[in-house]
C-alpha positions as CSV (number, residue, x, y, z in Angstrom):
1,X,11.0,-27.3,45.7
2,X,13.9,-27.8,43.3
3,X,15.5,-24.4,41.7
4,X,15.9,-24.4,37.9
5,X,18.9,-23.2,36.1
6,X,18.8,-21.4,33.2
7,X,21.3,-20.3,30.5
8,X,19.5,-17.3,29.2
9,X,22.3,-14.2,29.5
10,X,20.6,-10.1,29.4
11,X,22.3,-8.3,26.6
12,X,22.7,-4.7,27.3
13,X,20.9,-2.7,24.5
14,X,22.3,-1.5,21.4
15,X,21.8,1.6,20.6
16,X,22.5,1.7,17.2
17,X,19.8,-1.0,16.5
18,X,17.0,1.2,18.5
19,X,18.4,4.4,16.7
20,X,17.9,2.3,13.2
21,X,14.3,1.4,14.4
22,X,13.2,5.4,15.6
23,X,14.8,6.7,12.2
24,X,12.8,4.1,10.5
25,X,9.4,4.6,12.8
26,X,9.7,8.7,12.4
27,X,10.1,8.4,8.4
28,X,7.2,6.4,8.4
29,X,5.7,9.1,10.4
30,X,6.8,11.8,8.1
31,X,5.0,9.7,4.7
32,X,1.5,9.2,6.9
33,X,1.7,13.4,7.6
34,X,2.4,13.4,3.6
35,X,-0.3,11.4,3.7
36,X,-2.7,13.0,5.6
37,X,-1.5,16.4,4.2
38,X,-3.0,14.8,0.6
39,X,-6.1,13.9,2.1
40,X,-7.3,17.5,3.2
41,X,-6.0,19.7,0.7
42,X,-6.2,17.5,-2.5
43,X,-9.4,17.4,-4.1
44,X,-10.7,13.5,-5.2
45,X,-9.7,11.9,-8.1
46,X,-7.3,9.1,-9.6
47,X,-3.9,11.8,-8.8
48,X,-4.9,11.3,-5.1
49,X,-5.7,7.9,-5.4
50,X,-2.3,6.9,-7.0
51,X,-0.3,8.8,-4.7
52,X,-2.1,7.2,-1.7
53,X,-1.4,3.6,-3.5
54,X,2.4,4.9,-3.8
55,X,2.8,6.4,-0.4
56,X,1.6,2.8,1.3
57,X,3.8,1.0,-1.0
58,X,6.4,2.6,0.3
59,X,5.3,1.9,4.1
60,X,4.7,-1.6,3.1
61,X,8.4,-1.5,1.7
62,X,9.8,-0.1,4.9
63,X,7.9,-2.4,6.9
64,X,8.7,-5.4,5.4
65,X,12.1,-4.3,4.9
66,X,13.0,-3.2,8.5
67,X,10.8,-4.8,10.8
68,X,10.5,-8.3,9.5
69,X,14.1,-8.3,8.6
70,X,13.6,-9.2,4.8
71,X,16.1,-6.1,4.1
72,X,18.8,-7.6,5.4
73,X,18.5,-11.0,3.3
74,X,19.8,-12.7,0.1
75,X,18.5,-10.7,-3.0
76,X,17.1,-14.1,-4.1
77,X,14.9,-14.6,-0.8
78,X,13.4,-11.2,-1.3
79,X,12.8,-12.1,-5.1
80,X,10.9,-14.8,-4.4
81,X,8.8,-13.1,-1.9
82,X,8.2,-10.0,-3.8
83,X,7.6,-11.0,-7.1
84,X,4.6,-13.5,-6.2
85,X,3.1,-11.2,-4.8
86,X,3.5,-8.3,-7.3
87,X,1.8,-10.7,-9.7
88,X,-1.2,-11.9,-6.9
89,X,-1.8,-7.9,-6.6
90,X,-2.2,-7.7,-10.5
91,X,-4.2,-10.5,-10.6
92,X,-6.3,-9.2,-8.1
93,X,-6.8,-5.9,-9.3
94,X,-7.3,-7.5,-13.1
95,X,-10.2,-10.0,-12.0
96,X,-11.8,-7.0,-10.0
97,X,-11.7,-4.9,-13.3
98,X,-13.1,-8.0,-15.5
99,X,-15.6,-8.6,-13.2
100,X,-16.7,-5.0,-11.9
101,X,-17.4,-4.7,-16.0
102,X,-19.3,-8.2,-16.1
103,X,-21.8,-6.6,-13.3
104,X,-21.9,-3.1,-15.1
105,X,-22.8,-4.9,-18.5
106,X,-25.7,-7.5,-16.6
107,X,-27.0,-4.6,-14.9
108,X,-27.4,-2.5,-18.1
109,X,-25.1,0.4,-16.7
110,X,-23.3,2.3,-19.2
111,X,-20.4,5.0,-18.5
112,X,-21.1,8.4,-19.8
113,X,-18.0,10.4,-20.9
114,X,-19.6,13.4,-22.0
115,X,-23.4,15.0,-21.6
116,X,-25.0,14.2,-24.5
117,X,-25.3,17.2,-27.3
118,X,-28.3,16.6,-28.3
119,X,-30.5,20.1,-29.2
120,X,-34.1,20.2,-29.2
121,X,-35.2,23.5,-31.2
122,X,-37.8,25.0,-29.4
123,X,-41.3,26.2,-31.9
124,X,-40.9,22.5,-33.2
């Protein structure tokens, strides 16, 4: 049997690049406690909902940013990642609106804002 040769060399670790990744990981952990702190002491509604919506942005940000490297690229690069997509995410949520109210208006379903006010006198 032949030996093979190769010409990979071990770097020692940085330790500035693993102290950049635990500052980053124990932020993230910090927003998902936000997170979770929302969850169980916030009653439901569209306040929660946007602040969850915000809170994974901002994961998603950090994410993208730090672990797949797009932080540290050309500001056109990340422009013409991020901007497709903002516009796929609006398109999304538009074409689930339009056709959530398509099925509501086939199916006869009608939103009601307030009870109704309607008094029936009583003897009548």
């Amino acid at each position: 049997m032949e030996q093979s040769t190769t010409n990979v060399v071990v770097q020692p670790a940085q330790k500035s690049v693993i102290m950049g990744i635990w500052k980053i990981a124990l932020f993230m952990f910090l927003i998902t406690a936000v997170e979770y702190v929302f969850a169980f002491y916030m009653d439901a509604g569209t306040l929660r909902s946007i602040i969850f919506i915000g809170l994974t942005i901002w994961k998603a940000f950090f994410i993208v940013s730090e672990f797949m490297h797009l932080g540290h690229e050309v500001k056109g690069l990340m422009y013409s990642i991020v901007l497709p997509m903002i516009f796929i995410v609006w398109l999304i949520v538009a074409l689930v609106n339009l056709e959530g109210a398509a099925v509501k208006d086939a199916r006869g379903i009608v939103d009601v804002d307030q009870p109704s006010t309607e008094h029936v006198e009583s003897g009548h």
